[in-house]
C-alpha positions, 0 to 999 in steps of 0.5 A: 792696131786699135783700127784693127781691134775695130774692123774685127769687132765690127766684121764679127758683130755684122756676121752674128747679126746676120746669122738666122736662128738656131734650129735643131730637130729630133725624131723617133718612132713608135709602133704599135704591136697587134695582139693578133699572132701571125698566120700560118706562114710568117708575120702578120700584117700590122695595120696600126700605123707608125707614130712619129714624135717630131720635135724642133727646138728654136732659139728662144725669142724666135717666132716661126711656123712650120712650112712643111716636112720630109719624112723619109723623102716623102713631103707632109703638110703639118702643124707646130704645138708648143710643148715645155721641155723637157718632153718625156713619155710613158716607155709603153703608153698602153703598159703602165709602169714607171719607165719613161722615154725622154725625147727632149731634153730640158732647155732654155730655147723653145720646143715644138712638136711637129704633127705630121698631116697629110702627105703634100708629094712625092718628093721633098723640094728644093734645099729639103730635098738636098738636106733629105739625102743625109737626113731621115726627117728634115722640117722647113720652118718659116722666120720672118722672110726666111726659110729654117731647116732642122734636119735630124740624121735619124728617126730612133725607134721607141719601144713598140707599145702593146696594143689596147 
């Protein structure tokens, strides 16, 4: 019985140590609102981009760097920034009131806010393009020899903000 006691102990401590780090990743969206109103017909084109507040979550310890990102099943280049947690922003950051939006939560584990650059394809590749079916956002980190993904399910939008 005691072997067995053992041989258990041994199995789950080789499978913790082999298991990659945790990753998570939450997204939203902001867009801006022109103060122009629509033409005669129907809406106004907004020529103000979406802004997109993407961040992951790593465990702390673990050193990693961003790989790329799918966005909407379109592939990025980007950049990480370490941020401290929790991530909170003005509710309309053209609007100053008292109300704010918190996008990550106070943790322990690490937090980086991922910039999106310029887009690299088309498509997203391989196991990002596979987790991109289900996911709206999925970022490839780098650990070490390993490739990390955080998918998020959901880009939740942000109140629009007004423009400047």
């Amino acid at each position: 019985m005691k072997f067995l006691s053992l041989l258990f102990l041994i199995a789950v401590t080789d499978w913790s140590v082999g298991q990659a780090p945790m990753v998570q990743a939450v997204a939203y969206s902001r867009s801006t609102t022109p103060g122009i109103p629509p033409g005669p017909g129907g809406l106004a084109d907004n020529p103000l981009p979406v802004r997109y507040y993407i961040y992951v979550t790593v465990e702390k310890g673990t050193s990693v760097s961003v790989s790329s990102v799918c966005l909407k099943w379109q592939s990025y280049a980007a950049s990480l920034k370490k941020v401290t947690s929790p991530v909170i922003v003005p509710h309309d950051p053209n609007a100053p009131t008292e109300a704010k939006d918190m996008l990550v939560p106070k943790t322990q584990d690490e937090v980086y806010q991922v910039n999106v650059q310029e887009q690299t394809g088309l498509a997203c590749e391989d196991r990002a393009q596979l987790l991109a079916r289900d996911n709206e956002v999925v970022v490839a980190l780098k650990s070490g020899g390993t490739t990390l993904y955080a998918p998020a399910k959901t880009i939740v939008a942000l109140a629009a903000a007004a423009a400047p």
